[in-house]
C-alpha positions as CSV (number, residue, x, y, z in Angstrom):
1,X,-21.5,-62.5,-84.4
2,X,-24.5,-63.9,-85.5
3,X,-27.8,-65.8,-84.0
4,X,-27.0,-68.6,-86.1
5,X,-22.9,-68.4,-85.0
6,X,-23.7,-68.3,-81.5
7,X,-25.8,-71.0,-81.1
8,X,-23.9,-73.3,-82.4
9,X,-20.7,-71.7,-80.4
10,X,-22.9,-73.0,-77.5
11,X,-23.0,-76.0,-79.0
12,X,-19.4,-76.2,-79.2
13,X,-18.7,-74.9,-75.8
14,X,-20.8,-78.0,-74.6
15,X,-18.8,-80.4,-76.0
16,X,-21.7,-80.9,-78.9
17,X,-19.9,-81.6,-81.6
18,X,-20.8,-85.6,-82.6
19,X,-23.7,-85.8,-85.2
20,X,-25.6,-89.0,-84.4
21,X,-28.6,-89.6,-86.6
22,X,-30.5,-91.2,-84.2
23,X,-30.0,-88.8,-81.5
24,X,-30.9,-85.9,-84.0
25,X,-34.1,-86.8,-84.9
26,X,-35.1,-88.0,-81.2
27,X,-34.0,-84.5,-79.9
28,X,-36.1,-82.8,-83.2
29,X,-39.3,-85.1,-82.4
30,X,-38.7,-84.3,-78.7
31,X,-39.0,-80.3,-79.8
32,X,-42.0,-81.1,-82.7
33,X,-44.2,-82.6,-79.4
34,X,-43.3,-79.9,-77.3
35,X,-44.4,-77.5,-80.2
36,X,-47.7,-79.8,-80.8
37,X,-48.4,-80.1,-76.8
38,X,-47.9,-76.5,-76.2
39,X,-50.9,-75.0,-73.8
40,X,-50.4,-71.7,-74.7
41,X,-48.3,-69.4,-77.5
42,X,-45.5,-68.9,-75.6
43,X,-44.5,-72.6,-75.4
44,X,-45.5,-73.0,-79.2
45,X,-42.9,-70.5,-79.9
46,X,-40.2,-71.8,-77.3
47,X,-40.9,-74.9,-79.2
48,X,-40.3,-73.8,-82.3
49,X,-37.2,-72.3,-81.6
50,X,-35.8,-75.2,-80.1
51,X,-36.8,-77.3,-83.4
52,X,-34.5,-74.4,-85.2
53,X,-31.9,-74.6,-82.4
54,X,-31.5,-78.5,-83.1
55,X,-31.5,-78.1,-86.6
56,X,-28.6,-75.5,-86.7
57,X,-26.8,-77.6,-84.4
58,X,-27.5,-80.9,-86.5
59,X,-26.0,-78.9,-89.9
60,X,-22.8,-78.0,-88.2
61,X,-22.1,-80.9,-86.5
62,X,-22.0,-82.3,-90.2
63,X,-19.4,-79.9,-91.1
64,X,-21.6,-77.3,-92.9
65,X,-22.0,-73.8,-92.4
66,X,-25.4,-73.2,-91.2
67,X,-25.8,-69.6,-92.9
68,X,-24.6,-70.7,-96.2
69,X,-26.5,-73.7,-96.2
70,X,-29.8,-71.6,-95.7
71,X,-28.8,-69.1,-98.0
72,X,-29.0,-72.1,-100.9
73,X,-32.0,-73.7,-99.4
74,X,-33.8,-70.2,-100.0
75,X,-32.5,-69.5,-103.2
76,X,-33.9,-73.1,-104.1
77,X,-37.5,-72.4,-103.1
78,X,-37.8,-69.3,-104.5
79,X,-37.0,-70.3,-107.4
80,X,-40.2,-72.6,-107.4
81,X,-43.6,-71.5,-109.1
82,X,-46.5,-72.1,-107.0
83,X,-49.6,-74.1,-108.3
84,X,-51.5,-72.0,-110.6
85,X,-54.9,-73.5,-109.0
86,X,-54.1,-73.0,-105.6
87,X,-52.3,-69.7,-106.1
88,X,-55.6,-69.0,-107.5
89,X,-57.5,-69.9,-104.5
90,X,-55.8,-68.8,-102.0
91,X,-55.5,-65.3,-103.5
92,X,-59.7,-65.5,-103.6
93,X,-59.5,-67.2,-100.2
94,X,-56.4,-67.2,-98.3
95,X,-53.6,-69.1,-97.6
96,X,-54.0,-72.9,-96.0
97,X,-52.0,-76.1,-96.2
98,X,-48.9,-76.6,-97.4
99,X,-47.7,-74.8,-100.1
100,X,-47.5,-76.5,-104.0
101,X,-45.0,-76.1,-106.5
102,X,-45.9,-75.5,-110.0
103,X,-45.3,-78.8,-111.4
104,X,-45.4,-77.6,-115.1
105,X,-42.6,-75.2,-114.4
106,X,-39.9,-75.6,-116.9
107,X,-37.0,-77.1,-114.9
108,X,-34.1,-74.9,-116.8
109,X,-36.0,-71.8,-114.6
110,X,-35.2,-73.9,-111.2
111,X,-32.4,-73.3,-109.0
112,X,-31.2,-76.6,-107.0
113,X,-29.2,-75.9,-104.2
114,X,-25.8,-76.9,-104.5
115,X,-24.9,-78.1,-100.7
116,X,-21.2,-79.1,-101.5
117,X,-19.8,-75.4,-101.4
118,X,-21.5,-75.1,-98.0
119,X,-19.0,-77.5,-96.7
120,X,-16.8,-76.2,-94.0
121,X,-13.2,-76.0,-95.4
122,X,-11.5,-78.4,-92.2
123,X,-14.1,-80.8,-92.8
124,X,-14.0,-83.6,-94.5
């Protein structure tokens, strides 16, 4: 079984099932502080994980599988160009900030991530 299958087993063995908005995004903020207040690596990573942990749970309690949604997300993204200046710098440089798409790229060569056929099939 995988990571991704167990954890949200657990969520399911807790009686976690109901997606509340609300509650999602309190429990994800909750995780993001713990991530930004962390003294030390070890809590920035616990913090991290959690953020994932509430996010897999959040996607299947909306009747998705978790794995097939990520599987499109990343097929998405890396279908996207980066910037051709900051690819450029950061090449010379290194890597900072966020990441920038290309935002001449032709969109026939863009892949957009069809969420539908991630739908679980006893959901509704």
């Amino acid at each position: 079984m995988s990571i991704i299958k167990e954890m949200v087993k657990w969520d399911i063995e807790r009686n976690l099932i109901e997606f509340n908005k609300k509650n999602e995004v309190n429990m994800l903020m909750s995780e993001v502080n713990e991530f930004i207040d962390a003294p030390n690596e070890h809590e920035e990573i616990d913090g991290l994980a959690d953020v994932i942990k509430v996010s897999v749970g959040a996607i299947s309690k909306k009747g998705y599988d978790v794995e097939l949604v990520l599987e499109e997300m990343l097929k998405e993204i890396s279908s996207r160009k980066q910037n051709p200046t900051q690819k450029e710098i950061w090449e010379k440089w290194g890597a900072e900030g966020k990441w920038e798409k290309d935002k001449t790229q032709d969109p026939k060569t863009l892949y957009k991530a069809d969420y539908s056929k991630c739908l679980l099939k006893n959901s509704n």
